[in-house]
C-alpha positions as CSV (number, residue, x, y, z in Angstrom):
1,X,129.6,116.2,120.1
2,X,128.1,118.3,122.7
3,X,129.5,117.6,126.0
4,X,127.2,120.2,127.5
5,X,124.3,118.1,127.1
6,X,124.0,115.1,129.4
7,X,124.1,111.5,127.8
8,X,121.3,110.6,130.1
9,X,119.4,113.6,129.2
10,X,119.6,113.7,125.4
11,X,122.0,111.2,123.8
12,X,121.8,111.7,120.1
13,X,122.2,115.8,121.0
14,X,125.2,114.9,123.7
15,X,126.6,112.5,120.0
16,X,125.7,114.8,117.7
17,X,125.2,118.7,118.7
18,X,128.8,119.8,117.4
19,X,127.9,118.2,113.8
20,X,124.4,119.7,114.4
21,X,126.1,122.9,114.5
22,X,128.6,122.7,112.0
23,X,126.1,121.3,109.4
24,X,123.1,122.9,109.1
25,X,120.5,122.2,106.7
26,X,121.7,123.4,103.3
27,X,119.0,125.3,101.0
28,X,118.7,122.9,98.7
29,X,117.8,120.4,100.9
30,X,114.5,119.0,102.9
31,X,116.9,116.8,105.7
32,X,120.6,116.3,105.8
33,X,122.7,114.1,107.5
34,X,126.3,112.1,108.0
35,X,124.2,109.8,105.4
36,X,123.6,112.5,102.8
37,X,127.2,113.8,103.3
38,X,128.3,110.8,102.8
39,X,125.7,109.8,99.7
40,X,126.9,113.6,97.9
41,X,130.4,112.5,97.9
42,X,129.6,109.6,96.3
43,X,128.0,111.5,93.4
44,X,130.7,113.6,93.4
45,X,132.8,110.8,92.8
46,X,130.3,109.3,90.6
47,X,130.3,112.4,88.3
48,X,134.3,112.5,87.9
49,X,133.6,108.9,86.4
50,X,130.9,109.9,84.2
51,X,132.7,113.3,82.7
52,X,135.8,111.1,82.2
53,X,133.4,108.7,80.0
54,X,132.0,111.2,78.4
55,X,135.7,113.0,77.0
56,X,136.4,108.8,75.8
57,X,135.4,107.6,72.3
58,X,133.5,104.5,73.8
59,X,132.3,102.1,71.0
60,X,128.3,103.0,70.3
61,X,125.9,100.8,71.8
62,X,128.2,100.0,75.0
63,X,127.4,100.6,78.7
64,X,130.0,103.1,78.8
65,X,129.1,105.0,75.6
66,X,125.4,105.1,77.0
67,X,126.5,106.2,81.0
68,X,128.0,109.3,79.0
69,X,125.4,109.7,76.9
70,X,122.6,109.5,79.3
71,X,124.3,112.3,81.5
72,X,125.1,114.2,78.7
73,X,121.6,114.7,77.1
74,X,120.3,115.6,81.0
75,X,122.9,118.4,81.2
76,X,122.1,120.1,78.1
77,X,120.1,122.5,79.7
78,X,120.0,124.7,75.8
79,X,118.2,121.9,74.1
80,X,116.2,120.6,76.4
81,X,114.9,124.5,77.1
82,X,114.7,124.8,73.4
83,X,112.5,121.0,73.1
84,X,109.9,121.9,75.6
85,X,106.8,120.2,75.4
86,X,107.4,118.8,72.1
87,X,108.9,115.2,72.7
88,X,105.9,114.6,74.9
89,X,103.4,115.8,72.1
90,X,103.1,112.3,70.6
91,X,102.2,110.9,74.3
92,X,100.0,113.8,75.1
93,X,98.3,113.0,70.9
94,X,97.4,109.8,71.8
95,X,95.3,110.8,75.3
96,X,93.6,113.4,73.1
97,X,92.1,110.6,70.6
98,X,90.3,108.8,73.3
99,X,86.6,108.6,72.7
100,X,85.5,105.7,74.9
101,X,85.4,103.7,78.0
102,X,87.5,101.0,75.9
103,X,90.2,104.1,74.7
104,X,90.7,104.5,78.5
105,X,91.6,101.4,79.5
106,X,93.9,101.0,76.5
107,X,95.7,104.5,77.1
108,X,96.0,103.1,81.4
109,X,98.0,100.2,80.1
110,X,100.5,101.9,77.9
111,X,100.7,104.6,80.0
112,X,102.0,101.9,82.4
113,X,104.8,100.9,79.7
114,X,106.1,104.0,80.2
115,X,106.2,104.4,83.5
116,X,103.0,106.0,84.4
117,X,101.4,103.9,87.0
118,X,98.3,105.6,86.9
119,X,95.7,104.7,88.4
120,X,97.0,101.2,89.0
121,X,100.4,100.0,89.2
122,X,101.4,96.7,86.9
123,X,104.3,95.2,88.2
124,X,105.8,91.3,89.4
125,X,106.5,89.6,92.7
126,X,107.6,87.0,93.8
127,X,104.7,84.5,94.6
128,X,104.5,84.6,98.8
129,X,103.4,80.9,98.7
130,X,105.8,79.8,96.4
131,X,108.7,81.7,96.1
132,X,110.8,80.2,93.8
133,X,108.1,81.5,90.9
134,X,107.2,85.2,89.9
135,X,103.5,86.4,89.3
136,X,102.1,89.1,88.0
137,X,100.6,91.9,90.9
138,X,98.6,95.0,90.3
139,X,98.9,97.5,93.0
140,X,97.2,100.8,94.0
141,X,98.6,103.8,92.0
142,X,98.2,107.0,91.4
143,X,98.0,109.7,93.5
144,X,99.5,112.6,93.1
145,X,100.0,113.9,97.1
146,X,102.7,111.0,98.8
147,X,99.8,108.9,100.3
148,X,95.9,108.7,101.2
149,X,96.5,111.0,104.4
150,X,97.3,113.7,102.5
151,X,93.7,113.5,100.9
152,X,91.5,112.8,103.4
153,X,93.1,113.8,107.0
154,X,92.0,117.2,108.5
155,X,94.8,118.4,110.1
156,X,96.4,121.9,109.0
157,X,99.6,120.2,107.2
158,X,97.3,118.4,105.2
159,X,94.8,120.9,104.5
160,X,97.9,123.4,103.0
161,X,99.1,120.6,101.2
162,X,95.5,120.1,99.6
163,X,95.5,123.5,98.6
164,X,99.0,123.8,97.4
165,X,98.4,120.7,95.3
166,X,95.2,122.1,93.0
167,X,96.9,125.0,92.6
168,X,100.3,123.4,91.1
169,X,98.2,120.6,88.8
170,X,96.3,124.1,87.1
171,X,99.6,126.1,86.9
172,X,101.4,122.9,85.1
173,X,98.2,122.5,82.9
174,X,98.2,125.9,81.7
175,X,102.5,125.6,81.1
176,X,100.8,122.5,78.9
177,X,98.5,124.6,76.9
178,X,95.4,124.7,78.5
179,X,93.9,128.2,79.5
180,X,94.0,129.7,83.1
181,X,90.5,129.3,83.8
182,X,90.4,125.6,82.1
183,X,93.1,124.7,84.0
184,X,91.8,125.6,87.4
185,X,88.4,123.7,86.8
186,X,90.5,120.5,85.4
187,X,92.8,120.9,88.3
188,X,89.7,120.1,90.7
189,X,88.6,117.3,88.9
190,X,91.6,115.7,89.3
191,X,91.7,116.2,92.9
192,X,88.0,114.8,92.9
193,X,89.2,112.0,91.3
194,X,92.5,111.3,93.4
195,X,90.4,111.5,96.5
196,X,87.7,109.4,96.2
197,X,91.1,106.7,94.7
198,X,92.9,107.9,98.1
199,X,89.2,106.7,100.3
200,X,89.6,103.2,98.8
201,X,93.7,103.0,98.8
202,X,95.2,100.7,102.0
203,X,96.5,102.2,104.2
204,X,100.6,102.2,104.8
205,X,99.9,100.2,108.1
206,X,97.4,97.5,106.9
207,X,99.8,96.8,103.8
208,X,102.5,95.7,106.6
209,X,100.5,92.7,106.8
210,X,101.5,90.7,103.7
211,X,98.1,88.5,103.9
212,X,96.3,91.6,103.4
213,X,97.7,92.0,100.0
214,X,97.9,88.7,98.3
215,X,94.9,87.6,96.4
216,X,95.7,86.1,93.1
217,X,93.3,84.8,90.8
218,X,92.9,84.2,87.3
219,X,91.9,87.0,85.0
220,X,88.7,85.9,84.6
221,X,88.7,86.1,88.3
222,X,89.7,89.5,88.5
223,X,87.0,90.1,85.7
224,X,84.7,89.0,87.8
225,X,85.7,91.6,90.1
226,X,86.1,94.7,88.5
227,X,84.2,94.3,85.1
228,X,85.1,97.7,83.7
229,X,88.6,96.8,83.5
230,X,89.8,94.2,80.9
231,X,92.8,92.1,82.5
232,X,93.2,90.0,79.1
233,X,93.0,93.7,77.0
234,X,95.6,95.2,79.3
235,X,98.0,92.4,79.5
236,X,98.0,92.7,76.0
237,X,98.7,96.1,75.7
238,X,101.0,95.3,78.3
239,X,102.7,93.4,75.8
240,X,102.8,89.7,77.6
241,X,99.5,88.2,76.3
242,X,100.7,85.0,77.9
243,X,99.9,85.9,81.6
244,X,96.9,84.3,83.0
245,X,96.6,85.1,86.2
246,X,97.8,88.0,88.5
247,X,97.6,89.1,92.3
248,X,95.6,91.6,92.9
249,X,97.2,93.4,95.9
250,X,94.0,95.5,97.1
251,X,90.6,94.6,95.9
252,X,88.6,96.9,96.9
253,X,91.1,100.1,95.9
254,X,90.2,97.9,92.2
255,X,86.7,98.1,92.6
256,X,86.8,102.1,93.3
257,X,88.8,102.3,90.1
258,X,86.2,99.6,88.7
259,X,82.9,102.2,89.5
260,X,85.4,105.5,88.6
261,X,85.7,103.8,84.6
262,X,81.9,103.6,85.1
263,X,80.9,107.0,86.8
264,X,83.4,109.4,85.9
265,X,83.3,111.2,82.3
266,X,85.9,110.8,79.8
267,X,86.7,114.0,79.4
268,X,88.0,114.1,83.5
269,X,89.9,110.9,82.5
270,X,91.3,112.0,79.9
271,X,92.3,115.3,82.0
272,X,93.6,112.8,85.0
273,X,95.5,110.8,82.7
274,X,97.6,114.0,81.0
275,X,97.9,115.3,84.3
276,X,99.7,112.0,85.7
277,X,102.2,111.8,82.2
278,X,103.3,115.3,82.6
279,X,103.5,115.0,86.9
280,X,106.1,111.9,85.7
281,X,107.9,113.4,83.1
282,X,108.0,117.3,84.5
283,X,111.8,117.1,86.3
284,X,113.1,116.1,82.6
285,X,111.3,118.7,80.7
286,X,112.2,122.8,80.2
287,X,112.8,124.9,83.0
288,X,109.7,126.4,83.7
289,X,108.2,122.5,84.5
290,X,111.5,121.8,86.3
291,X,110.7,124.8,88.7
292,X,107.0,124.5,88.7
293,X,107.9,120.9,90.0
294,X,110.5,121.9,92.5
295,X,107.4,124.1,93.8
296,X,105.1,121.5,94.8
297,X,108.0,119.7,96.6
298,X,109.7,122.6,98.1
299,X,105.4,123.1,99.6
300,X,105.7,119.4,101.2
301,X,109.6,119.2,102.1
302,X,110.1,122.8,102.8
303,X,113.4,123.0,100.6
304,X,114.3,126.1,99.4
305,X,116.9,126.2,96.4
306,X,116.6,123.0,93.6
307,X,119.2,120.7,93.8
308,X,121.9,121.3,91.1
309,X,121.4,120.0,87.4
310,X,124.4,117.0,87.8
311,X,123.2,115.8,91.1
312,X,119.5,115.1,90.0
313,X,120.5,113.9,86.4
314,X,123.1,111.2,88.2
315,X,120.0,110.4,90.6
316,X,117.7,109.5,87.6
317,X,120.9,108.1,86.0
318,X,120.7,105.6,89.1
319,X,117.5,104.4,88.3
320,X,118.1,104.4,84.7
321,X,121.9,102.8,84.6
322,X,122.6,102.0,88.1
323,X,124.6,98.7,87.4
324,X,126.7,99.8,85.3
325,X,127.8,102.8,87.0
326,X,127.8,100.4,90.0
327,X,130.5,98.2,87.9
328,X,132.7,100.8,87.5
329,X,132.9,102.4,91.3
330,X,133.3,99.1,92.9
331,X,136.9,98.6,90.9
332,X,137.7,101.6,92.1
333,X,136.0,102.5,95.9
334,X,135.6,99.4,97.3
335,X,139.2,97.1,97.9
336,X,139.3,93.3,98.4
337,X,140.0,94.2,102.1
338,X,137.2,96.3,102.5
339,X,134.8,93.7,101.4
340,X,136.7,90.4,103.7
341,X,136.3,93.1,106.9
342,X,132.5,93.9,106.1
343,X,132.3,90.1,105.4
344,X,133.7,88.8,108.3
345,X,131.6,91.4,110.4
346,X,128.1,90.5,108.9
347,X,129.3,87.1,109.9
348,X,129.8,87.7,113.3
349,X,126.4,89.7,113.8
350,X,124.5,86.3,112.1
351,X,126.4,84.3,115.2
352,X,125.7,86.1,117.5
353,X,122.0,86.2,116.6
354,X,122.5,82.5,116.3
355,X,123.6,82.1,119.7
356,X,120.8,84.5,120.8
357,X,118.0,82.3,119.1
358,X,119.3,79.5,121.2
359,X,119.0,81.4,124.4
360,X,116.0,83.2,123.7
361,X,113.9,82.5,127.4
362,X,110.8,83.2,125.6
363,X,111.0,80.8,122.5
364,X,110.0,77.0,122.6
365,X,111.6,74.3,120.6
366,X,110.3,74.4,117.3
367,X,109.6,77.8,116.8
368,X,113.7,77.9,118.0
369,X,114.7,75.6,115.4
370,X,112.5,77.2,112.2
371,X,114.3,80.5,113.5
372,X,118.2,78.9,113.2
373,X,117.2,77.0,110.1
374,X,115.5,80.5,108.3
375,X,119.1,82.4,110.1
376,X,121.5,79.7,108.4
377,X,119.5,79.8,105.1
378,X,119.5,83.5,105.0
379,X,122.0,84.9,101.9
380,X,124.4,87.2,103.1
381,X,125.7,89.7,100.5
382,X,127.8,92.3,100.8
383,X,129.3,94.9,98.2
384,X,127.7,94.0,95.4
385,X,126.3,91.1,92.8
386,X,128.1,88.3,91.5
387,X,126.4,89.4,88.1
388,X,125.9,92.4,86.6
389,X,122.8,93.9,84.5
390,X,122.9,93.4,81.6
391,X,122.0,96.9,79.6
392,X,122.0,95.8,76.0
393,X,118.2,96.2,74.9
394,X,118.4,100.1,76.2
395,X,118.5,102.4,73.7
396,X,120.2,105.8,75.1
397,X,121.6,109.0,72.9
398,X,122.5,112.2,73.3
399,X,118.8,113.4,73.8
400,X,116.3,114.5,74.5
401,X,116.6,113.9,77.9
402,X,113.0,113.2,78.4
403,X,112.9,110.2,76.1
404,X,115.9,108.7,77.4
405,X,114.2,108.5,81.1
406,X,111.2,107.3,78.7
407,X,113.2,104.7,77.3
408,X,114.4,103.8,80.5
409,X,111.3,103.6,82.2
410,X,110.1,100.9,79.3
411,X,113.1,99.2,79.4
412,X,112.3,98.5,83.8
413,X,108.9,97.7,83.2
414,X,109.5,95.0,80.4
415,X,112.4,93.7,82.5
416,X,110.4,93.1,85.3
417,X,107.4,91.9,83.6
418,X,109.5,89.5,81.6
419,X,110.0,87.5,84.6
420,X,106.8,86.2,85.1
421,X,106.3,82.8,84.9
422,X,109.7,82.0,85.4
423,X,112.2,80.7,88.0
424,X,112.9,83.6,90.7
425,X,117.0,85.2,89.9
426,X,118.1,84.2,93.5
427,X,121.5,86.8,92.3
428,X,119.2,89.7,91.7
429,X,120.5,92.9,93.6
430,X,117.5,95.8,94.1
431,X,119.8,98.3,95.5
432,X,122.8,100.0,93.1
433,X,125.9,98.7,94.8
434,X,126.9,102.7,95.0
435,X,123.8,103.3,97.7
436,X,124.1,104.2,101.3
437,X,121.7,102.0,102.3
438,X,121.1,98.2,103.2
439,X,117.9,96.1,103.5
440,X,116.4,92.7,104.0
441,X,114.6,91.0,101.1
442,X,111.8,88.3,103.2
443,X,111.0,86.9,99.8
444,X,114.3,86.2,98.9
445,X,115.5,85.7,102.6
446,X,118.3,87.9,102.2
447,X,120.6,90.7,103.6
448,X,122.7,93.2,100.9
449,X,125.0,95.4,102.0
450,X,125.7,97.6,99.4
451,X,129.3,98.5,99.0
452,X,128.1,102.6,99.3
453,X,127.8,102.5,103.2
454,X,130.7,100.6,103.7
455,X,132.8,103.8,104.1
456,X,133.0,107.0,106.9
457,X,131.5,107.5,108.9
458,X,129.8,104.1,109.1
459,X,132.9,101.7,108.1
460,X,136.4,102.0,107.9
461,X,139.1,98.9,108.1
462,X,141.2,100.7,109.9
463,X,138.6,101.5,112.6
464,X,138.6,100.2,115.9
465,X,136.0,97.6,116.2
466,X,133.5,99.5,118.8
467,X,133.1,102.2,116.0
468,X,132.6,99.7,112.9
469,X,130.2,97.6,115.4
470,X,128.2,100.5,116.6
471,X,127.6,101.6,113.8
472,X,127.4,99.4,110.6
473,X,127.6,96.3,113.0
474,X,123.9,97.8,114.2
475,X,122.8,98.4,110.7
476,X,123.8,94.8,109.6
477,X,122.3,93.5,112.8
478,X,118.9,95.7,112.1
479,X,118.5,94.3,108.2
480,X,119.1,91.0,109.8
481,X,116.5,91.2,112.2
482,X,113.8,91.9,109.8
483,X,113.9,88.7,109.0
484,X,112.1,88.0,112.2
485,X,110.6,91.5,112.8
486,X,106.3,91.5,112.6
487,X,106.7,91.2,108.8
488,X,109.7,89.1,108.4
489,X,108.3,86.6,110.8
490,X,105.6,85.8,108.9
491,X,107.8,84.2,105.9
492,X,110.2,80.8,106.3
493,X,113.7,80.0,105.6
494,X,112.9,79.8,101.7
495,X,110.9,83.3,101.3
496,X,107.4,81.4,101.9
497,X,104.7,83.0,103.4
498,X,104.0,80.3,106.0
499,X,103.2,80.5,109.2
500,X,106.1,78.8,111.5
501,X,105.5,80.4,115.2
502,X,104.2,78.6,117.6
503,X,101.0,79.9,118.9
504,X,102.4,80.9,122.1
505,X,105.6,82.3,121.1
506,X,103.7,84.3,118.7
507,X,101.3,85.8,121.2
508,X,104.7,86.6,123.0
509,X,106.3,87.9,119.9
510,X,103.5,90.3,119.4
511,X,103.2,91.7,123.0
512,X,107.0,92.6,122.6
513,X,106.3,94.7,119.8
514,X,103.7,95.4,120.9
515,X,105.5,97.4,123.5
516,X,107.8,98.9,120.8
517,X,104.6,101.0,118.9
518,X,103.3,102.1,122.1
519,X,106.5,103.7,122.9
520,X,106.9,105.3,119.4
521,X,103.6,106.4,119.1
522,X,104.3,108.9,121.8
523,X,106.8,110.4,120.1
524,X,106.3,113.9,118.2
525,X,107.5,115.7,115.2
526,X,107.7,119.6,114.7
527,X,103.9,120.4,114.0
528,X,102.6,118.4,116.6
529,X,102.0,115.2,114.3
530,X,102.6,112.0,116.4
531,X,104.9,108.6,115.0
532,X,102.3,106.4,114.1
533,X,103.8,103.7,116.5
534,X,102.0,100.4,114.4
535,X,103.9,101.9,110.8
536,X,107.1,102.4,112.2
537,X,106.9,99.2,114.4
538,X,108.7,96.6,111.8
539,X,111.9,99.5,111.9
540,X,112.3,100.1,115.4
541,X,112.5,96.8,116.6
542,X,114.7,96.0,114.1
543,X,116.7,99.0,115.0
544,X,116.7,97.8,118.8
545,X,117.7,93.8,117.6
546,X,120.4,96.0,115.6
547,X,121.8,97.6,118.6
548,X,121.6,94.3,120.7
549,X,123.4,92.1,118.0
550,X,125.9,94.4,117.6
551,X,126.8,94.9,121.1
552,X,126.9,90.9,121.6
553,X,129.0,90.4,118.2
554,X,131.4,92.8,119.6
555,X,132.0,91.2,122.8
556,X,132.2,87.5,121.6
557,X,134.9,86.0,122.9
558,X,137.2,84.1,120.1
559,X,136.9,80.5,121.4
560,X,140.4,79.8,120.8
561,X,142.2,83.2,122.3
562,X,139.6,84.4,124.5
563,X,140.2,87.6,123.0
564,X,137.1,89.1,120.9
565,X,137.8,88.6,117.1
566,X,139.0,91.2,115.2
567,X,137.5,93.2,112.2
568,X,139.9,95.0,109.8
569,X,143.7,96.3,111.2
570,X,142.8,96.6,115.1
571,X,144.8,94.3,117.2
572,X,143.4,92.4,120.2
573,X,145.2,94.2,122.8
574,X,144.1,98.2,121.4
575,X,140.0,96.5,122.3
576,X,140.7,96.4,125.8
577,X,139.1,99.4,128.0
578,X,141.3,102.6,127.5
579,X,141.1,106.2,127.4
580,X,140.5,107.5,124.1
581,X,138.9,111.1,123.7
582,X,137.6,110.2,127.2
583,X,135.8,107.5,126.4
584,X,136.1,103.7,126.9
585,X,135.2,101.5,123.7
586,X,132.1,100.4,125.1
587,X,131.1,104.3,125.6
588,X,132.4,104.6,121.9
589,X,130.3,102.4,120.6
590,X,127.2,104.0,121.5
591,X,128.6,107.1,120.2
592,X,129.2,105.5,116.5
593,X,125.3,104.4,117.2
594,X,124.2,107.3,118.0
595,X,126.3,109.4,115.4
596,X,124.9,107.3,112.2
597,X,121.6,109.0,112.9
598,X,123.0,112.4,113.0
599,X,121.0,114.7,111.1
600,X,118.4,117.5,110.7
601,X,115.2,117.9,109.1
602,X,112.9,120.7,108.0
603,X,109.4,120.3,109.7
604,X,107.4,119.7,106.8
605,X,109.3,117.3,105.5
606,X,109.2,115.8,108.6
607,X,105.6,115.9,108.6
608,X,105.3,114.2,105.8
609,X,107.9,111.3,106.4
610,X,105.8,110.6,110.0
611,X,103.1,110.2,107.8
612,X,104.1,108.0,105.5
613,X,107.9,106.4,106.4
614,X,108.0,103.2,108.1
615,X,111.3,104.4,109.5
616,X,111.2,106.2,112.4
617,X,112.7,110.1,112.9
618,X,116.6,109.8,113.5
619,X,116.7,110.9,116.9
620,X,114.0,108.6,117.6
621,X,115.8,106.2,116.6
622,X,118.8,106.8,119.1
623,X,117.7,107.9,121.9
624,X,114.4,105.8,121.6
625,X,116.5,102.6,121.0
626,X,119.1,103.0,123.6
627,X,116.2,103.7,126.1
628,X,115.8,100.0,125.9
629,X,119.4,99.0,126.1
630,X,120.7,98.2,130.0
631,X,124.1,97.8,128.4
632,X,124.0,101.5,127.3
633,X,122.4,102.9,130.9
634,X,125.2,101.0,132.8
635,X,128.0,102.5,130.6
636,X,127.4,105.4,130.9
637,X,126.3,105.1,134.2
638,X,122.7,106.5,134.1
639,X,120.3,106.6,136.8
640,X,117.1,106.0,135.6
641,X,114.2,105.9,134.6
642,X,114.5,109.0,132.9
643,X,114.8,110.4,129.1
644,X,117.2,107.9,128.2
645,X,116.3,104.7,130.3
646,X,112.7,103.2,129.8
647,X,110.6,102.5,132.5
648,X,108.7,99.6,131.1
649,X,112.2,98.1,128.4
650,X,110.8,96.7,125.3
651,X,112.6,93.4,125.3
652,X,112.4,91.2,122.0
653,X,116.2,89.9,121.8
């Protein structure tokens, strides 16, 4: 803490200034916080389990055996040094035969098998007006810079980032062969042909409406639409021949890839296409593509050292073999107890948004009761699945490392795209159970709490219940209200896009948030760029429902005792006001809020999370959240208004 600062003043620097201090930025890193702290020793721990596996004679073909080989084949630095280009030069052989318009669109669908989702991305979903079925979507792809912005906006960041960007595509095309000059003019073709994609791409706000991006059709349909690309062809190619239909997510970013087939040469397609396999495949390559990589990133993040060899390996590994390194922690990081108390907590945050729905002053009767009936079907998971992936069609050895991310990457897409047409996996987990993180799935109706942020300094058994309320009972309570946040409200009980508001309660719901984006979008990052207040609307009004639910699920009285209930080992009597560091529970609560945003970030990085995050900055989300809170301004007893009590309180629960 930093007691110097005033609470009313600056709460998340009068929360957080001493662990400011104490843990700055590290070189390797873009933004670091009590979440990346607590995410790293995770992978410590994660890498202890995967050496151990690795000096065991597991039987070949098991998940164990392939966790230990996987890692092992990343950290041979000698042969993948020694491999360079070469296990790419099959991939790179085939984009060298095209000769026609037809070769192109046969090279964009198996690039897609492989995990090049260039320019379009082929994936699932489930359907948003049926969702107990999956459908095939294609999605807009492709660009190289994080989003359109980067392309097209004329601010300095973006200009730099331009700039940086051509010259890092010709420096990794003459690493790839190609001859300076070559490579400089290829270079700006590609970033002709990534802009005029980034003109017709969404935006990140309008896709936060889902009814902007759900159109299916047939394929004949979508033929119809863009008749340069061949829907049956790449379906084919795809390798599921048998889908008919698909929803295509932004039609008119297809018809600029429609005229592009059309217009531009095959030769800059051909160029754009190599470019986009070696962009994917460069962290997994030789060293002088692993540093010509970290270049480009450390020129939008600002970091200044790459991140050691084990860490990213077990970060791909993630991806790659998540579940079953998920499997293995949970036995040993997560107890019985540990899941009952976060269970019993996540419990206690869905009654008290119960009993909020049925007091809301601004809800009528049957937009109340579609609310408590979407609450009581929503899924409430914590820890992890109840079934585990099953790994047996991935092929992993002991290298190269490239191919087994290769392998990897087919092995997701076919997964995924082996779903379609088929009943939705209501079980499915999309987080690894080791994550720090939670989320809401609407489709699915959904919360998962993943067993990796049920520890310090969000949740601890032992804890007193303020702390474990403040701050993981404020993260569960955030995930829960997305299910009614501008997105989340669009979709019912079952994960149907449908619309169950009430016309008036809508118009009500909307002015509330309303309030929330004209509040953020005042905010500012280092550089002078502003919070786009409609992007980060959906997150900080669930971070404000988070807050509230928590604050109410911590002060429900137990009907039988009268005595709040209790979470983990703390006894009744310990939650009655006390001194404790100085500070009452109520006043510690706040603090664990405010604490699990504590963190720092380098300015470009920042820069580019405002510009393309839907999450708020961290202090934002303290000290902007707890401006709305009158529980927080009267315990700490703060006059306001003022920096940390809102004038006009946003007030949605």
């Amino acid at each position: 803490m930093d007691r110097s600062v005033a609470p009313g003043t600056d709460f998340f620097r009068f929360a957080n200034g001493g662990w400011l201090k104490a843990n700055p930025i590290p070189p390797d890193r873009s933004y670091w916080g009590v979440d990346s702290v607590l995410e790293q020793a995770n992978q410590f721990f994660i890498r202890g389990l995967v050496e151990s596996l690795g000096r065991q004679d597991a039987p070949a073909g098991s998940e164990q055996r392939k966790v230990a080989d996987f890692y092992s084949s990343g950290m041979d630095e000698k042969a993948i040094d020694a491999a360079g280009l070469k296990p790419l030069e099959p991939e790179f052989a085939r984009i060298a035969a095209i000769r026609t318009a037809v070769d192109v669109g046969d090279e964009i669908a198996h690039l897609q098998t492989i995990g090049v989702a260039a320019p379009l991305s082929l994936g699932q979903m489930q359907d948003f007006k049926d969702s107990t079925q999956v459908i095939a979507v294609a999605a807009q792809s492709g660009l190289g810079l994080p989003n359109r912005d980067y392309y097209l906006k004329p601010e300095s960041t973006f200009k730099a980032a331009r700039a940086a960007y051509v010259a890092h595509v010709a420096r990794m095309l003459v690493l790839s062969g190609d001859a300076p000059a070559l490579a400089e003019r290829e270079s700006r073709r590609v970033m002709g042909l990534e802009t005029r994609l980034a003109d017709a791409s969404m935006s990140d706000v309008d896709q936060r409406n889902p009814h902007a991006i759900y159109h299916p059709m047939t394929l004949d349909k979508a033929q119809v639409l863009t008749p340069h690309i061949d829907w049956h062809v790449l379906m084919l190619r795809a390798g599921h021949p048998e889908i008919s239909s698909l929803n295509i997510g932004m039609p008119e970013f297809f018809r600029a890839v429609d005229r592009e087939l059309e217009r531009t040469s095959i030769e800059d397609w051909k160029t754009y296409l190599r470019w986009q396999l070696l962009d994917t495949y460069a962290p997994y390559l030789s060293k002088p593509f692993v540093e010509e990589d970290f270049r480009m990133t450390a020129a939008l993040t600002g970091a200044e050292e790459l991140q050691a060899r084990w860490l990213r390996v077990l970060r791909v590994e993630d991806q790659a073999l998540g579940f079953a390194i998920g499997e293995i922690y949970v036995a040993q990081r997560f107890s019985p107890a540990a899941k009952q108390a976060a269970t019993a907590l996540v419990a206690r945050v869905r009654d008290a948004l119960r009993e909020d729905l049925s007091t809301l002053a601004w809800m009528t009767p049957a937009t109340r009761a579609a609310a408590t009936a979407k609450l009581d079907l929503m899924q409430l998971r914590v820890g992890y699945p109840d079934r585990w992936r099953d790994y047996s069609g991935l092929a992993i050895d002991r290298g190269p490392y490239v191919l087994n991310v290769m392998r990897a990457n087919a092995f997701e897409f076919e997964r995924q795209l082996a779903k379609i047409g088929k009943p939705v996996d209501r079980s499915e987990w999309y987080m690894t159970p080791q994550t720090v993180n939670a989320y809401y799935d609407p489709s699915m109706n959904s919360l998962n709490v993943p067993a990796g942020i049920l520890q310090p300094p969000y949740f601890e058994v032992s804890w007193s219940e303020a702390v474990n309320f403040g701050a993981t009972g404020a993260t569960v309570g955030h995930e829960m209200t997305h299910g009614f946040d501008d997105e989340g409200a669009q979709f019912d009980g079952y994960g149907n896009l449908k619309d169950w508001w009430a016309p008036a309660d809508l118009a009500k719901f909307r002015a509330a948030t309303r309030c929330i984006s004209q509040q953020y979008s005042g905010f500012i990052v280092a550089g002078g760029l502003h919070v786009q207040g409609e992007l980060v609307t959906g997150e900080a009004t669930a971070d404000l429902g988070g807050l509230v639910l928590a604050w109410r699920a911590l002060h429900a009285a137990d009907a039988k005792s009268g005595q709040p209930a209790v979470v983990g080992s703390v006894a009744p009597s310990e939650l009655a006001p006390r001194t404790d560091g100085g500070f009452t529970p109520d006043k510690w609560f706040f603090i664990a809020f405010a604490h699990s945003w504590a963190s720092a970030i380098r300015p470009r990085q920042a820069e580019e999370l405002v510009t393309t995050d839907p999450h708020p900055p961290a202090d934002d989300r303290a000290n902007g959240t707890l401006g709305n809170s009158p529980e927080f301004q009267r315990t700490f007893a703060i006059a306001g208004p003022g920096p940390m009590v809102k004038k006009d309180r946003c007030v949605i629960w």
